[in-house]
C-alpha positions as CSV (number, residue, x, y, z in Angstrom):
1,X,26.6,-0.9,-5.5
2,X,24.8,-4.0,-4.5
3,X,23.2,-5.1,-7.7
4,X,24.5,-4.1,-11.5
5,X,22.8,-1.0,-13.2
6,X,20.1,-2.8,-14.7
7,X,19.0,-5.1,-11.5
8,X,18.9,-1.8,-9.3
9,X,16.6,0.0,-12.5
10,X,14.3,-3.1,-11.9
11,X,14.1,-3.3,-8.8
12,X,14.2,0.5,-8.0
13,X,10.9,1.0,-10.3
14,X,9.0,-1.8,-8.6
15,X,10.1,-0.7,-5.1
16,X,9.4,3.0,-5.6
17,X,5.9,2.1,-7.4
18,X,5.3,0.1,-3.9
19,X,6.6,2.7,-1.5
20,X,4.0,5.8,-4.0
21,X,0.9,2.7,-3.4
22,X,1.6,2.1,0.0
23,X,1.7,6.0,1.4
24,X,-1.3,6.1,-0.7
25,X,-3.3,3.5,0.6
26,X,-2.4,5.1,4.3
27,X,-3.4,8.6,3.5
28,X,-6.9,6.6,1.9
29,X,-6.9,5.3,5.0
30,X,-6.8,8.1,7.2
31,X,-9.3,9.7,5.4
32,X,-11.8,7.2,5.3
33,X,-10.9,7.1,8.7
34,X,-11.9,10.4,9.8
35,X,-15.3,10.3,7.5
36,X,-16.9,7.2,8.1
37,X,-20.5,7.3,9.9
38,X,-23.0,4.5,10.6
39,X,-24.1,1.8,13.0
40,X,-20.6,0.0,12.3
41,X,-18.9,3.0,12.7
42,X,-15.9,2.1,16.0
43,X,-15.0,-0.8,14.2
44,X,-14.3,0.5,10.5
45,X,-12.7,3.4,12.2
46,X,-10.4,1.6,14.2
47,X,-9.8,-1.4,11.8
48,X,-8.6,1.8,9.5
49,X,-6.6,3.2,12.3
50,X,-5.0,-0.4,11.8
51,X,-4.2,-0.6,8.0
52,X,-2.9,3.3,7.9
53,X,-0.2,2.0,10.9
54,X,0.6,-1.4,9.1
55,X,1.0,0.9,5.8
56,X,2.8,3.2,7.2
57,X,5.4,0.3,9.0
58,X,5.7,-1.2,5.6
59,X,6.3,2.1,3.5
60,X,9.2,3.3,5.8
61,X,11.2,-0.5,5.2
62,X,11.0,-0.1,1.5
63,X,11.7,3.7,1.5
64,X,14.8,2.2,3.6
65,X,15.4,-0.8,0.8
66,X,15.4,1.8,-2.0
67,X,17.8,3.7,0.2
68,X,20.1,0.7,0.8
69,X,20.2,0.1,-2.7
70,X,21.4,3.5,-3.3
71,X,18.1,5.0,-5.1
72,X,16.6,8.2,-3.2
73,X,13.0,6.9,-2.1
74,X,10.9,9.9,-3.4
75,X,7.3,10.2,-0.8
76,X,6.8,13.6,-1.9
77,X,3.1,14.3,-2.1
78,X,3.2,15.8,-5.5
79,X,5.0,12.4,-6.5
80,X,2.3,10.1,-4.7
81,X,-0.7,12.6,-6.6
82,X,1.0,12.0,-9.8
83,X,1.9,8.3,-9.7
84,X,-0.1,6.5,-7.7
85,X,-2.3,3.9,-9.3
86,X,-5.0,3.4,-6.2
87,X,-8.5,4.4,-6.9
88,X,-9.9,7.3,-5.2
89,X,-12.1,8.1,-2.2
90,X,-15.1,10.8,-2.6
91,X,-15.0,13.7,-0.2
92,X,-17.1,13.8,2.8
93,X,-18.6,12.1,5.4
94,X,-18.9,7.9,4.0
95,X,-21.5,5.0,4.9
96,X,-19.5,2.5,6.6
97,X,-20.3,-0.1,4.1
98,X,-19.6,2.1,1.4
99,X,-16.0,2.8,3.2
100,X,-15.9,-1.4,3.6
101,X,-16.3,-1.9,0.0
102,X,-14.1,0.7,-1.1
103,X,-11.1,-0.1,1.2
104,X,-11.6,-3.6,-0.1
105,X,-11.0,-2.8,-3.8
106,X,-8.5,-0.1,-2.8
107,X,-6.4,-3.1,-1.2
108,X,-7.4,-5.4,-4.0
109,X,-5.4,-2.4,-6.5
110,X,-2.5,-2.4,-4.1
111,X,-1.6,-6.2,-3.7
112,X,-2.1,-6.4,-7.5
113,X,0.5,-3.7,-7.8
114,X,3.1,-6.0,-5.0
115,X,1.8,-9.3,-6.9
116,X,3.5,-7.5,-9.8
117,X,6.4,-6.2,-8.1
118,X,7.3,-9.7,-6.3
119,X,7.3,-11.0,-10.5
120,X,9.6,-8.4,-11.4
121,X,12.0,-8.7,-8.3
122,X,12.4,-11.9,-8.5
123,X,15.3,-12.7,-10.6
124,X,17.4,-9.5,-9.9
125,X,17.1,-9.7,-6.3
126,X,15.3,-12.1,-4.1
127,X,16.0,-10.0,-0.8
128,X,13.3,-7.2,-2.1
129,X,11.4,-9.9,-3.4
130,X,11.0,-11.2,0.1
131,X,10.3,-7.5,1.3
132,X,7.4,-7.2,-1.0
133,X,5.8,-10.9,-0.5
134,X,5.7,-10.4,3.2
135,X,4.2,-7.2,2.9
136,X,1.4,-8.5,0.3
137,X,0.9,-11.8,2.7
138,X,-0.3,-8.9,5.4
139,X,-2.3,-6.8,3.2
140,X,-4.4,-10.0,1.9
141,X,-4.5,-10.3,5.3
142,X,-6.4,-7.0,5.6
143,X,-8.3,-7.5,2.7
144,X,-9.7,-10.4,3.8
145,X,-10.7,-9.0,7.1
146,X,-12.0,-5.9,5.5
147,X,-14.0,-8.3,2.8
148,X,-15.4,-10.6,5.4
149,X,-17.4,-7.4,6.7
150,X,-19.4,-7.3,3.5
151,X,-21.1,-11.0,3.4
């Protein structure tokens, strides 16, 4: 064991909350991906294309922290339907714009979600803290680029 009971409890519930918000926001992704329409159309879909890859990168190293700390990661899809706290996309074909704006507040949801897990990682163990600030430093990243497309 690499941290005491409690420490791993912390750090395990803000790391697996991170890993259910992160396949989340790539499957969000994906979707939008395959629905958007409009004159904007190539560059939402491949600036999606993007995002679902970064997620995906970013979801397998804290699957593998949670796994190095000796907590099963859980990505079943039944777990990410139940548990994750993103917002929702409608079904069907989406504006672009509409898709701009919601992948904005979608990432919005999901670096509030990190912001909190860096605070609650940050005493009991600074390595995961680290994990989870350089993945939030990337998807402000996104969310600025995705933002920028709607002034």
């Amino acid at each position: 064991m690499i941290l005491d009971e409690v420490a791993t409890k912390t750090v395990a519930t803000a790391l697996q909350r991170t890993l259910t918000d992160l396949i989340d926001l790539g499957l969000l992704a994906k979707q939008a991906h395959w629905n958007v329409t409009g004159p904007h159309f190539r560059a939402v879909h491949l600036h999606l294309d993007e995002l679902a890859a970064t997620t995906r990168e970013h979801a397998d190293s804290v699957a593998e922290r949670l796994a190095a700390l000796g907590v099963s990661p859980d990505g079943r899809a039944s777990t990410v339907a139940a548990e994750s706290t993103l917002p929702g996309l409608p079904a069907g074909p989406l504006a672009d714009r509409a898709v701009v704006e919601a992948v904005t507040g979608i990432l919005a949801a999901t670096i509030s979600g990190l912001r909190a897990g860096i605070e609650a990682t940050g005493e009991p163990d600074p390595v995961s803290q680290d994990l989870l600030i350089g993945i939030t430093a990337e998807l402000e990243k996104q969310h600025w680029m995705f933002q920028a497309q709607t002034r």
